[in-house]
PDB file of N, CA, C and O in Angstrom:
ATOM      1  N   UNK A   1     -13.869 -20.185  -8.747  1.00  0.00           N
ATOM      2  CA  UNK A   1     -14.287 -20.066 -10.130  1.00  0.00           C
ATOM      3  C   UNK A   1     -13.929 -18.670 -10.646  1.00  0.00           C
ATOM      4  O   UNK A   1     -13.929 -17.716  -9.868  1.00  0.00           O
ATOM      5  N   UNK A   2     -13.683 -18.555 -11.691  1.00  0.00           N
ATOM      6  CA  UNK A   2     -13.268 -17.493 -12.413  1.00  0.00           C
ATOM      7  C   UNK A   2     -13.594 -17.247 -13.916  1.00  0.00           C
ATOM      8  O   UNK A   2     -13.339 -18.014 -14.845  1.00  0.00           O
ATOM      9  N   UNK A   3     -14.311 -15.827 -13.991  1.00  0.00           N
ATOM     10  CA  UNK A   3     -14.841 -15.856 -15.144  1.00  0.00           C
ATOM     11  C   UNK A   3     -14.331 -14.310 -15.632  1.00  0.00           C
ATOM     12  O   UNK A   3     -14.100 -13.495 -14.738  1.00  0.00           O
ATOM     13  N   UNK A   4     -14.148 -13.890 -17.109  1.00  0.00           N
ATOM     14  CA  UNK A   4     -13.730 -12.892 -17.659  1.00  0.00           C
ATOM     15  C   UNK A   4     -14.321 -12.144 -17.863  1.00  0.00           C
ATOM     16  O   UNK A   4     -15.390 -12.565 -18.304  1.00  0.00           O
ATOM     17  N   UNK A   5     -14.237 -10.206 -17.752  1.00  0.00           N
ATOM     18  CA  UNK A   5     -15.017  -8.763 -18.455  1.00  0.00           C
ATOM     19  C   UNK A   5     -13.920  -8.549 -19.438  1.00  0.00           C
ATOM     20  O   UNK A   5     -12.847  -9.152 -19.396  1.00  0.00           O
ATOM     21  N   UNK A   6     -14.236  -7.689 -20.292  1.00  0.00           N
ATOM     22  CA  UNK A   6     -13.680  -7.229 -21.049  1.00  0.00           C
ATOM     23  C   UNK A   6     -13.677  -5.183 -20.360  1.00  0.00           C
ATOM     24  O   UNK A   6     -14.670  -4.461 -20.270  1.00  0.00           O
ATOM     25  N   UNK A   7     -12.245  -4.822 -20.016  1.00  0.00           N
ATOM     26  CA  UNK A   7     -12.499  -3.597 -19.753  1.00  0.00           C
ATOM     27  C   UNK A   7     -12.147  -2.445 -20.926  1.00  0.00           C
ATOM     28  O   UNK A   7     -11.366  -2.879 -21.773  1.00  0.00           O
ATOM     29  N   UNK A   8     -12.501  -1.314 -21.091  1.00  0.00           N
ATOM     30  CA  UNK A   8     -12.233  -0.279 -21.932  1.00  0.00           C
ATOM     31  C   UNK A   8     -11.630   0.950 -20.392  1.00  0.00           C
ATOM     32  O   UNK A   8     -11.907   0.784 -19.204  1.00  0.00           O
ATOM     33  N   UNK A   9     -11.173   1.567 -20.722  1.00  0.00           N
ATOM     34  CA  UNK A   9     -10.597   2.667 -19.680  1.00  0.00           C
ATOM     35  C   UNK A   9     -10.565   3.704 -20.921  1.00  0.00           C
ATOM     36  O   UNK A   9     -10.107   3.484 -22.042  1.00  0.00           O
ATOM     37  N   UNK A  10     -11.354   5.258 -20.289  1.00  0.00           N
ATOM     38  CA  UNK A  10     -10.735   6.250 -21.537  1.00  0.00           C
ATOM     39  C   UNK A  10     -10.310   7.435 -20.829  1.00  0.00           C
ATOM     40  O   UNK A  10     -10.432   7.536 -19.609  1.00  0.00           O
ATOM     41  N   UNK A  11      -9.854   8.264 -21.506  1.00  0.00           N
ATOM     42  CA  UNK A  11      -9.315   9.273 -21.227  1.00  0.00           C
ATOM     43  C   UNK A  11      -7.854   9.133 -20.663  1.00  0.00           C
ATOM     44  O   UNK A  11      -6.948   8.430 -21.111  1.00  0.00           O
ATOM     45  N   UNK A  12      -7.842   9.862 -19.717  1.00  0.00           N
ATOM     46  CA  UNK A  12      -7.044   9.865 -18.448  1.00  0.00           C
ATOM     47  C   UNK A  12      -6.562   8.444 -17.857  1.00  0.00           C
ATOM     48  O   UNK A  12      -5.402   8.081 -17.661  1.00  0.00           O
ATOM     49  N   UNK A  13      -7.579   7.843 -17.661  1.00  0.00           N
ATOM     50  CA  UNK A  13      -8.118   6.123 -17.073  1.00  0.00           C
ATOM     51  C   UNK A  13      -7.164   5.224 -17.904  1.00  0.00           C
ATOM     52  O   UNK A  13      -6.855   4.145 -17.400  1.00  0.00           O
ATOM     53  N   UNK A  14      -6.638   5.568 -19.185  1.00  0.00           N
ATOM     54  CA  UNK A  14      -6.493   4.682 -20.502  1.00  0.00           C
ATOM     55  C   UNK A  14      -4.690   4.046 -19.599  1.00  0.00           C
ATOM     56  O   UNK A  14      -4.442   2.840 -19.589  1.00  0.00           O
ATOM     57  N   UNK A  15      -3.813   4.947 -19.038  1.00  0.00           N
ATOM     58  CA  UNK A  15      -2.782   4.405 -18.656  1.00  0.00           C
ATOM     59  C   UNK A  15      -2.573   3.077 -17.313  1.00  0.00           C
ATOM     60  O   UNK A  15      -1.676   2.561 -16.647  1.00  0.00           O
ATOM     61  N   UNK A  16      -3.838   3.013 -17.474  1.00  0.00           N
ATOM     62  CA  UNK A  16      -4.337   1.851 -15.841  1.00  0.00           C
ATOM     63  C   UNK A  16      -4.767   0.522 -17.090  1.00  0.00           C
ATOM     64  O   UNK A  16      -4.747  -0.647 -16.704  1.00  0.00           O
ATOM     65  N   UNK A  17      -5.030   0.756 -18.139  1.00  0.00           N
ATOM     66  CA  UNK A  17      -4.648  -0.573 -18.778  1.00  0.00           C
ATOM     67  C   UNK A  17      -4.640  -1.935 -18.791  1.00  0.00           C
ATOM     68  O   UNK A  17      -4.412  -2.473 -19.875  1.00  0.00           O
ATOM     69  N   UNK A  18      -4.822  -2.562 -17.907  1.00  0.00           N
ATOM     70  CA  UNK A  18      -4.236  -3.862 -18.136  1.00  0.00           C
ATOM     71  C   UNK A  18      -3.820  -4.399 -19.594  1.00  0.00           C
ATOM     72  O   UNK A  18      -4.425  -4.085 -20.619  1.00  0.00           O
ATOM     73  N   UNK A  19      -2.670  -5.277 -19.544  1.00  0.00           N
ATOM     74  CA  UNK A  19      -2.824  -6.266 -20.560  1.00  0.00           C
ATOM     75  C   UNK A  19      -3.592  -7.185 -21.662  1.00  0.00           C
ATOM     76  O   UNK A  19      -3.564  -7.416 -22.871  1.00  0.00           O
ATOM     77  N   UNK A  20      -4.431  -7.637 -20.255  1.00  0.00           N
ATOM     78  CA  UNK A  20      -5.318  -8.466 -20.684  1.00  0.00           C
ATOM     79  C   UNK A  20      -7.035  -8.174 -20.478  1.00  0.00           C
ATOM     80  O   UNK A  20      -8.044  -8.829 -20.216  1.00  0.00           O
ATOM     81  N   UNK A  21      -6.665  -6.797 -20.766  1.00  0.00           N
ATOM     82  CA  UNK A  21      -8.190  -6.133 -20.819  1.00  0.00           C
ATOM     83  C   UNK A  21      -9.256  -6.327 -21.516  1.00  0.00           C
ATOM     84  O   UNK A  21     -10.382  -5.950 -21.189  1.00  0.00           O
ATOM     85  N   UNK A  22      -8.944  -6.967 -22.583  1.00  0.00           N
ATOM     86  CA  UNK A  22      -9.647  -8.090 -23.458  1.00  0.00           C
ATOM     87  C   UNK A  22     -10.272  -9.218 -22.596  1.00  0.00           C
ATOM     88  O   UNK A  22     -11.475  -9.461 -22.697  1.00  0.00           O
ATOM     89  N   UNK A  23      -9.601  -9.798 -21.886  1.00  0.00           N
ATOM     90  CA  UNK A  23     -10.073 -10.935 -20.979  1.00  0.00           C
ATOM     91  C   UNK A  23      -9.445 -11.042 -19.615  1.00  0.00           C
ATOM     92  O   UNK A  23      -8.844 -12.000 -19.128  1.00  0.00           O
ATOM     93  N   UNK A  24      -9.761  -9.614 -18.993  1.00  0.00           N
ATOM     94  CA  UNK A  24      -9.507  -9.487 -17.539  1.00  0.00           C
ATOM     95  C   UNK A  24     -10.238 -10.682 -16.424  1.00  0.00           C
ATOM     96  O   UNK A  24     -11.454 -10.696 -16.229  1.00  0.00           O
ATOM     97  N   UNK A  25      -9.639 -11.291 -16.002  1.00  0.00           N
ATOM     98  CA  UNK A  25     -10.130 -12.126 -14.744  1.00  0.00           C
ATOM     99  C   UNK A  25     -10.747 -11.710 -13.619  1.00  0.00           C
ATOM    100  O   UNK A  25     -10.122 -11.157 -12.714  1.00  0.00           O
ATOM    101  N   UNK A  26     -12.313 -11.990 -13.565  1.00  0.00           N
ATOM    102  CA  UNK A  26     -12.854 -11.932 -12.316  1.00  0.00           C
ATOM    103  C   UNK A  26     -13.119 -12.950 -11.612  1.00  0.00           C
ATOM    104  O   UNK A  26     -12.902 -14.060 -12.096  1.00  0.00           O
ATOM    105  N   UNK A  27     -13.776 -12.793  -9.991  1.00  0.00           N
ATOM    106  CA  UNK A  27     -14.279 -13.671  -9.143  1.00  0.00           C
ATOM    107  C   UNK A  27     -15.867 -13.176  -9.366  1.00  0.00           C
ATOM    108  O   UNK A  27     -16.079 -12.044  -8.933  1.00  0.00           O
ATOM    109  N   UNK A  28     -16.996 -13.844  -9.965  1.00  0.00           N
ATOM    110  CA  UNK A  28     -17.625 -13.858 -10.428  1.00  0.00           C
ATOM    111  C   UNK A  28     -18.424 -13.184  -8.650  1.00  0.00           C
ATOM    112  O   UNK A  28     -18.404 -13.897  -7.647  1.00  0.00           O
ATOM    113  N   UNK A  29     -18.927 -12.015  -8.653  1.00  0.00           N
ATOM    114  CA  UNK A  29     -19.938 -11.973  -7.480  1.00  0.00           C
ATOM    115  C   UNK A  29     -18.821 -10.292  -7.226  1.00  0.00           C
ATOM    116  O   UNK A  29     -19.388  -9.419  -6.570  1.00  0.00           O
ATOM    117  N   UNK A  30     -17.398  -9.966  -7.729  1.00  0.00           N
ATOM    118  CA  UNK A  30     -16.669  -9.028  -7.248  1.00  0.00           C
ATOM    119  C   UNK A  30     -17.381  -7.332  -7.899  1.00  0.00           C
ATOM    120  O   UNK A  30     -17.771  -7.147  -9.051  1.00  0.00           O
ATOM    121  N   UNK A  31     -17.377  -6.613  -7.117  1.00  0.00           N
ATOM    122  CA  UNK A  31     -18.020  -5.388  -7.604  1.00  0.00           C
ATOM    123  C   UNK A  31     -16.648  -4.183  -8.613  1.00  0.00           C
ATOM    124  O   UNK A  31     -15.534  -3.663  -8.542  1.00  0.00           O
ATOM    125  N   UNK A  32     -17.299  -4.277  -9.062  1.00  0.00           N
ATOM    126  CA  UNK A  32     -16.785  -3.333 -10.334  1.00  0.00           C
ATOM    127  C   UNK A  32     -15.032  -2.217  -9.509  1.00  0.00           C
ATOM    128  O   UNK A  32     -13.826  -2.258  -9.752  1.00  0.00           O
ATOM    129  N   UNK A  33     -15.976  -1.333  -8.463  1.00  0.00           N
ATOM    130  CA  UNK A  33     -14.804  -0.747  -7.769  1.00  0.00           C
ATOM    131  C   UNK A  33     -13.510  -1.381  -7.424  1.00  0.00           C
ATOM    132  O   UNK A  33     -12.407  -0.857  -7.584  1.00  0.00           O
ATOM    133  N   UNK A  34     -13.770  -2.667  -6.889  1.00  0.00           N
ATOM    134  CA  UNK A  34     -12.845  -3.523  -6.801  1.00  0.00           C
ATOM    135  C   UNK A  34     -12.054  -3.818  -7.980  1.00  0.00           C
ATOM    136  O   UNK A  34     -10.826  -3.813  -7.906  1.00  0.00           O
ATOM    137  N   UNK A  35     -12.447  -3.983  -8.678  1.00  0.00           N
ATOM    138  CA  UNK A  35     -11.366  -4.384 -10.268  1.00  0.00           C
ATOM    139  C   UNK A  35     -10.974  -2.939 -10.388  1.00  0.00           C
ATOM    140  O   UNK A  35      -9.886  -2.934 -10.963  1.00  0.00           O
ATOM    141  N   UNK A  36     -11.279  -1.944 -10.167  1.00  0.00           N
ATOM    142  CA  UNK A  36     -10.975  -0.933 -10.783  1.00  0.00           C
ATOM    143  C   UNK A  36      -9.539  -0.229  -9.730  1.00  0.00           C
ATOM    144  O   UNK A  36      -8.655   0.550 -10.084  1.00  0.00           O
ATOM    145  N   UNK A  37      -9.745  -0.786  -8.560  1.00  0.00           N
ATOM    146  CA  UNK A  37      -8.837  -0.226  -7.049  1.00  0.00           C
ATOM    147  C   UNK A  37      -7.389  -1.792  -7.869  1.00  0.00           C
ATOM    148  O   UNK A  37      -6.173  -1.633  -7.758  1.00  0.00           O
ATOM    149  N   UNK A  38      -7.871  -2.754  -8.400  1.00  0.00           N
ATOM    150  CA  UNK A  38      -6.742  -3.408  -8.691  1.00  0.00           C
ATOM    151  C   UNK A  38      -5.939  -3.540  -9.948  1.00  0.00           C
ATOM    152  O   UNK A  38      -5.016  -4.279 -10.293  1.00  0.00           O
ATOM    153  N   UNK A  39      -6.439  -2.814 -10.370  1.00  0.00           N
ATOM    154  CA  UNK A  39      -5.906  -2.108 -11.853  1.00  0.00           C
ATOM    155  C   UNK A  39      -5.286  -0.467 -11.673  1.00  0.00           C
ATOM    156  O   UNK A  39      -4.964   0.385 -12.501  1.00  0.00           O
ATOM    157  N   UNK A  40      -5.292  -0.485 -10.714  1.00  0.00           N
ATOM    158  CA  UNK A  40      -4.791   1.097 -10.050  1.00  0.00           C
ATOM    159  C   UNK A  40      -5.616   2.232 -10.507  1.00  0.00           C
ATOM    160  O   UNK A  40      -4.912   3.242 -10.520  1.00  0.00           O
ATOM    161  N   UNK A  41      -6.732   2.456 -10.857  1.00  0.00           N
ATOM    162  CA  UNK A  41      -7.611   3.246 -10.917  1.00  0.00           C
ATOM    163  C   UNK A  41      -8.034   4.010  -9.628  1.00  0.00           C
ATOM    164  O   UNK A  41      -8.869   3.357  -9.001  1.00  0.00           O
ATOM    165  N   UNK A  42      -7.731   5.124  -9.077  1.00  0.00           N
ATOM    166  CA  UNK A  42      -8.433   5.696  -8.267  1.00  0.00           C
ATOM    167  C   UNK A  42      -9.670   5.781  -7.856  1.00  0.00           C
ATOM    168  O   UNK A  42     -10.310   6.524  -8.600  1.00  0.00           O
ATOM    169  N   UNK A  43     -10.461   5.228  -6.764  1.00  0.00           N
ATOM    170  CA  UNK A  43     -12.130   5.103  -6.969  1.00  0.00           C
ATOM    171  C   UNK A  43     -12.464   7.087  -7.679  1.00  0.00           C
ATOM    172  O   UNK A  43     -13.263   7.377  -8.570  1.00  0.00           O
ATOM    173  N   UNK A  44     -11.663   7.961  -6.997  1.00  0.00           N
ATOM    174  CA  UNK A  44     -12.315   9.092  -7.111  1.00  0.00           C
ATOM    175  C   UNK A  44     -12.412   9.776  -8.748  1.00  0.00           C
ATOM    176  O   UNK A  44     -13.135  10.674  -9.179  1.00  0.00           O
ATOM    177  N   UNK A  45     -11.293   8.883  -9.470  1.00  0.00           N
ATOM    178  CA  UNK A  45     -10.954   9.120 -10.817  1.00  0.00           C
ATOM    179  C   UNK A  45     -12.233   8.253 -11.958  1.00  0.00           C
ATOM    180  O   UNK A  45     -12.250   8.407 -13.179  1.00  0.00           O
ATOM    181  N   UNK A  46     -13.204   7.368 -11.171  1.00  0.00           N
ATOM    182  CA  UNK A  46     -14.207   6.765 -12.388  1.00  0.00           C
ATOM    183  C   UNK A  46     -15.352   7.309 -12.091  1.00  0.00           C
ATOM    184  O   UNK A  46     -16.261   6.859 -11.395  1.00  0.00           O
ATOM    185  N   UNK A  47     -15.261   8.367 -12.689  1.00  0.00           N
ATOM    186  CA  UNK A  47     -16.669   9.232 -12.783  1.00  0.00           C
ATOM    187  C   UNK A  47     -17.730   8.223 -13.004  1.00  0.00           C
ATOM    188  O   UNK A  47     -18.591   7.892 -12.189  1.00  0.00           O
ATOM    189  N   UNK A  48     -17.503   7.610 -14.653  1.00  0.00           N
ATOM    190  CA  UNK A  48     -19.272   7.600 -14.641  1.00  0.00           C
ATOM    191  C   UNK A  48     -18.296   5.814 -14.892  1.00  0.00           C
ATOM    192  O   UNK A  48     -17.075   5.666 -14.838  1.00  0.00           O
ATOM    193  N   UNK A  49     -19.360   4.709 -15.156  1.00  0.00           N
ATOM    194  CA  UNK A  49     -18.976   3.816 -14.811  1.00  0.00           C
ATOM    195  C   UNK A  49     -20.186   2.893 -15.662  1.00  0.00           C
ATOM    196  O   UNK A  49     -21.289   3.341 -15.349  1.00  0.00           O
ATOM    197  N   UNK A  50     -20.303   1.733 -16.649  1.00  0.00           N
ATOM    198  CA  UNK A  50     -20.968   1.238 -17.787  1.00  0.00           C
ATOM    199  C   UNK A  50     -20.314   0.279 -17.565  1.00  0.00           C
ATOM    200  O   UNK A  50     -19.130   0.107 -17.276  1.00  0.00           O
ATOM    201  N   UNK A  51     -21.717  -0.783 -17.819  1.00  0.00           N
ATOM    202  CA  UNK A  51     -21.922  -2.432 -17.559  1.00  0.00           C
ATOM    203  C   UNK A  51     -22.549  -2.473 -18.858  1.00  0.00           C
ATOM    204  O   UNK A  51     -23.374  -1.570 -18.997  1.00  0.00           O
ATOM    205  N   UNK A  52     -22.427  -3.180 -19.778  1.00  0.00           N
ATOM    206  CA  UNK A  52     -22.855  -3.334 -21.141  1.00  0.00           C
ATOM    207  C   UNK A  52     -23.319  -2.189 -21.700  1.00  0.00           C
ATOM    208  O   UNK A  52     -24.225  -2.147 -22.533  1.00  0.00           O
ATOM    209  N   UNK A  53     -22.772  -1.333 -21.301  1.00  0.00           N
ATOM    210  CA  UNK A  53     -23.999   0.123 -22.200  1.00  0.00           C
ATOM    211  C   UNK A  53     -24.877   0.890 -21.064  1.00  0.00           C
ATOM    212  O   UNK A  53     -25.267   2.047 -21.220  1.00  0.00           O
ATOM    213  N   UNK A  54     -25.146   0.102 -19.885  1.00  0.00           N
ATOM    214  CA  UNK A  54     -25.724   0.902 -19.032  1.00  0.00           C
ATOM    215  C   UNK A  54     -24.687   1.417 -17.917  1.00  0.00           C
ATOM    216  O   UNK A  54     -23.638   0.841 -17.625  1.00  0.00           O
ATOM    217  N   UNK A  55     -25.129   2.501 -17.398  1.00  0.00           N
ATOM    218  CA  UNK A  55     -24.421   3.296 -16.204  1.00  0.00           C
ATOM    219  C   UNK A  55     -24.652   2.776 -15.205  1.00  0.00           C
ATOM    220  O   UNK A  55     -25.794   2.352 -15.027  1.00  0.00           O
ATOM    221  N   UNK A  56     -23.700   2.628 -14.240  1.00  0.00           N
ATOM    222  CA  UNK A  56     -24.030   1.626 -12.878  1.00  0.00           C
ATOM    223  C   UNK A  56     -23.231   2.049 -12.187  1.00  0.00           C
ATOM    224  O   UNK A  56     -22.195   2.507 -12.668  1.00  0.00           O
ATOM    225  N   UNK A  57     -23.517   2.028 -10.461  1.00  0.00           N
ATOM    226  CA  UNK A  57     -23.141   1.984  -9.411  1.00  0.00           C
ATOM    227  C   UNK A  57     -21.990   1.252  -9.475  1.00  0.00           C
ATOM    228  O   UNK A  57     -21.853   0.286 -10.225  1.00  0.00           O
ATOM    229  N   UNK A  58     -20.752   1.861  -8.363  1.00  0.00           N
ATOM    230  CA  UNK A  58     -19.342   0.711  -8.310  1.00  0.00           C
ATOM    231  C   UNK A  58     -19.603   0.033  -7.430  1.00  0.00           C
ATOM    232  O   UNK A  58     -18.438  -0.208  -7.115  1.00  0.00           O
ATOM    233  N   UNK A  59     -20.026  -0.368  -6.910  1.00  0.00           N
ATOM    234  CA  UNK A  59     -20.615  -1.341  -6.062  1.00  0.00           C
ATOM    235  C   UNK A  59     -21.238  -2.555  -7.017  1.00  0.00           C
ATOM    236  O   UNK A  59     -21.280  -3.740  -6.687  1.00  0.00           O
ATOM    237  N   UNK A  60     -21.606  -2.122  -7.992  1.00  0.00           N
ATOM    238  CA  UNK A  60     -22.663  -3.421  -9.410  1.00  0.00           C
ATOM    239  C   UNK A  60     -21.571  -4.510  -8.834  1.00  0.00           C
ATOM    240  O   UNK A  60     -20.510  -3.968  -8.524  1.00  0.00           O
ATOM    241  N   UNK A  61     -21.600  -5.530  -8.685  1.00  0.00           N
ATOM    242  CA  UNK A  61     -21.635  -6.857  -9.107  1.00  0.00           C
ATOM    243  C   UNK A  61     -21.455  -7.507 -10.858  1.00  0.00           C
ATOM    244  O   UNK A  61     -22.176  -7.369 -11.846  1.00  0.00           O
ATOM    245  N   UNK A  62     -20.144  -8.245 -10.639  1.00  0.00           N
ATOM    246  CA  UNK A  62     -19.973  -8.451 -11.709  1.00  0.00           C
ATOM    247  C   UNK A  62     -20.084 -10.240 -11.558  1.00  0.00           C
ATOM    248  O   UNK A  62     -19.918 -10.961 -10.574  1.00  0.00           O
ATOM    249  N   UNK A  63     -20.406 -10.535 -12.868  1.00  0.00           N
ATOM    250  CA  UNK A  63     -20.987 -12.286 -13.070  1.00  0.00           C
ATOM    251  C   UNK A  63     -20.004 -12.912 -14.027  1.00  0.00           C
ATOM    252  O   UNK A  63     -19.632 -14.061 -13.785  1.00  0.00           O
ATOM    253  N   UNK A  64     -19.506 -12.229 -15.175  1.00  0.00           N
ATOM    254  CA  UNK A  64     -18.266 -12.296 -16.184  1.00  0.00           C
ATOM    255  C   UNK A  64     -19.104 -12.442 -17.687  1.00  0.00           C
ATOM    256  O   UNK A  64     -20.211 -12.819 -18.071  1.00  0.00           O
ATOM    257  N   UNK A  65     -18.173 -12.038 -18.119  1.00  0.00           N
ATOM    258  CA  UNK A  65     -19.004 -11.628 -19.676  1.00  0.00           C
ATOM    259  C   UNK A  65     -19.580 -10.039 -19.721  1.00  0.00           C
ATOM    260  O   UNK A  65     -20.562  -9.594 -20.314  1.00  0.00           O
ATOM    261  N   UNK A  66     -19.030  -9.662 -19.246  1.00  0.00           N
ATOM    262  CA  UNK A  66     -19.686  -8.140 -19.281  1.00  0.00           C
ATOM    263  C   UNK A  66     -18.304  -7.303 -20.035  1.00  0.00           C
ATOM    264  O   UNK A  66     -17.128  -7.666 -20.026  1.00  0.00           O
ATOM    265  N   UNK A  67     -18.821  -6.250 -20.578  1.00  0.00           N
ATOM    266  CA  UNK A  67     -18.588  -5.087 -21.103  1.00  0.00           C
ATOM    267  C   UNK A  67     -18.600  -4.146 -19.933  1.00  0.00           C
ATOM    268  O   UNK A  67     -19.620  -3.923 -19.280  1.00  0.00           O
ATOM    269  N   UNK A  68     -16.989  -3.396 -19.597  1.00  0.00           N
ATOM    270  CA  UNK A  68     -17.236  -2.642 -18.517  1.00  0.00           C
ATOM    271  C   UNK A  68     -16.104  -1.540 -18.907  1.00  0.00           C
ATOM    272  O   UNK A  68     -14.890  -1.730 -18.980  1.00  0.00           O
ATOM    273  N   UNK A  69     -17.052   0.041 -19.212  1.00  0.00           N
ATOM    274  CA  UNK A  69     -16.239   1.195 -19.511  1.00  0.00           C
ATOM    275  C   UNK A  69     -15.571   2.205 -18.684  1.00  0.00           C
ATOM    276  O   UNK A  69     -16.381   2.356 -17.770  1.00  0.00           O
ATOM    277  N   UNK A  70     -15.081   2.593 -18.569  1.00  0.00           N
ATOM    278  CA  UNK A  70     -15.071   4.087 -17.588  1.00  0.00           C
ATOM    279  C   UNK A  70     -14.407   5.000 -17.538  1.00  0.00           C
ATOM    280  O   UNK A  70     -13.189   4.825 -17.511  1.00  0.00           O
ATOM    281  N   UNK A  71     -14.980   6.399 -17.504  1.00  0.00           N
ATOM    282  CA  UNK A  71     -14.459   7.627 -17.790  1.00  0.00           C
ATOM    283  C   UNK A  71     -14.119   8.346 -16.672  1.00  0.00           C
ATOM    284  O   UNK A  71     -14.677   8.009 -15.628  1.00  0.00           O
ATOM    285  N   UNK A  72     -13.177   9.445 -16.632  1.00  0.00           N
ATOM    286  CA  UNK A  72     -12.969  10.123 -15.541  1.00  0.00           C
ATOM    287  C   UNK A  72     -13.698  11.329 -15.722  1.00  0.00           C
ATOM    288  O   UNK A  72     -14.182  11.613 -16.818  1.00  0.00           O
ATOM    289  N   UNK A  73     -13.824  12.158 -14.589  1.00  0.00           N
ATOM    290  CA  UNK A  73     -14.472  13.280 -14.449  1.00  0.00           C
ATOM    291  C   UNK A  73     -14.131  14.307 -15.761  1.00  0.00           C
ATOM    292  O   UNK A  73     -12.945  14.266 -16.086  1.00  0.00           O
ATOM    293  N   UNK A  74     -14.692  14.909 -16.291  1.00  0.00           N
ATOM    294  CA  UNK A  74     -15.135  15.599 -17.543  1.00  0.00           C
ATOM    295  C   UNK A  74     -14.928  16.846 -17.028  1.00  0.00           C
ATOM    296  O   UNK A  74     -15.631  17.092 -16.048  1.00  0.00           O
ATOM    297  N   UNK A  75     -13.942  17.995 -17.493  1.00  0.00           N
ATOM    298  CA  UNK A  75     -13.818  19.193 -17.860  1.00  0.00           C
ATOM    299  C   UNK A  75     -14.629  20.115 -18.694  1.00  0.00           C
ATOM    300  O   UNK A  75     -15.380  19.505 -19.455  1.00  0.00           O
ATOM    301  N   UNK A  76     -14.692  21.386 -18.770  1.00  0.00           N
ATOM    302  CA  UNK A  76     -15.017  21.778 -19.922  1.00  0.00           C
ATOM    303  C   UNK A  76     -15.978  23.340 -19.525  1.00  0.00           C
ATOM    304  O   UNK A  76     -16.400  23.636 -18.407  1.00  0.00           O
ATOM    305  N   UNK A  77     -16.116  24.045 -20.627  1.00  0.00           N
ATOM    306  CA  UNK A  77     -16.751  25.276 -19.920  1.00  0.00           C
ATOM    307  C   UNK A  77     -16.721  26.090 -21.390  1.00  0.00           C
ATOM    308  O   UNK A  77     -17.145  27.243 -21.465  1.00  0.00           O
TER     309      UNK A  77
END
């Protein structure tokens, strides 16, 4: 079974892209890191990491229908 997230990538993250990031394909039960290691995202590059608006562990578990953001580590001084 297979069900869809919708991903956002910013910053840095934004050239890992997919296509169909609008309606990226999951295996409903797959954890977030995982989509993110197959979209070529570096685990060490998704700093902070948002499941509908909330911040979550890459490990979260995804079900499909979710909103899933992520930023890379933040500069600044």
């Amino acid at each position: 079974m297979t069900a869809v997230i919708t991903l956002k990538l910013f910053a840095t993250l934004r050239k890992h892209l997919p296509e169909n990031a609008d309606a990226y394909p999951v295996t409903p039960g797959k954890p977030v890191i995982d989509v993110l290691k197959e979209i070529g995202v570096p685990p060490a590059d998704a700093k902070l990491i948002f499941v509908n608006g909330v911040r979550v562990d890459p490990e979260t578990p995804l079900s499909g229908g979710e909103r899933v953001g992520v930023f890379p580590p933040v500069g600044g001084g």
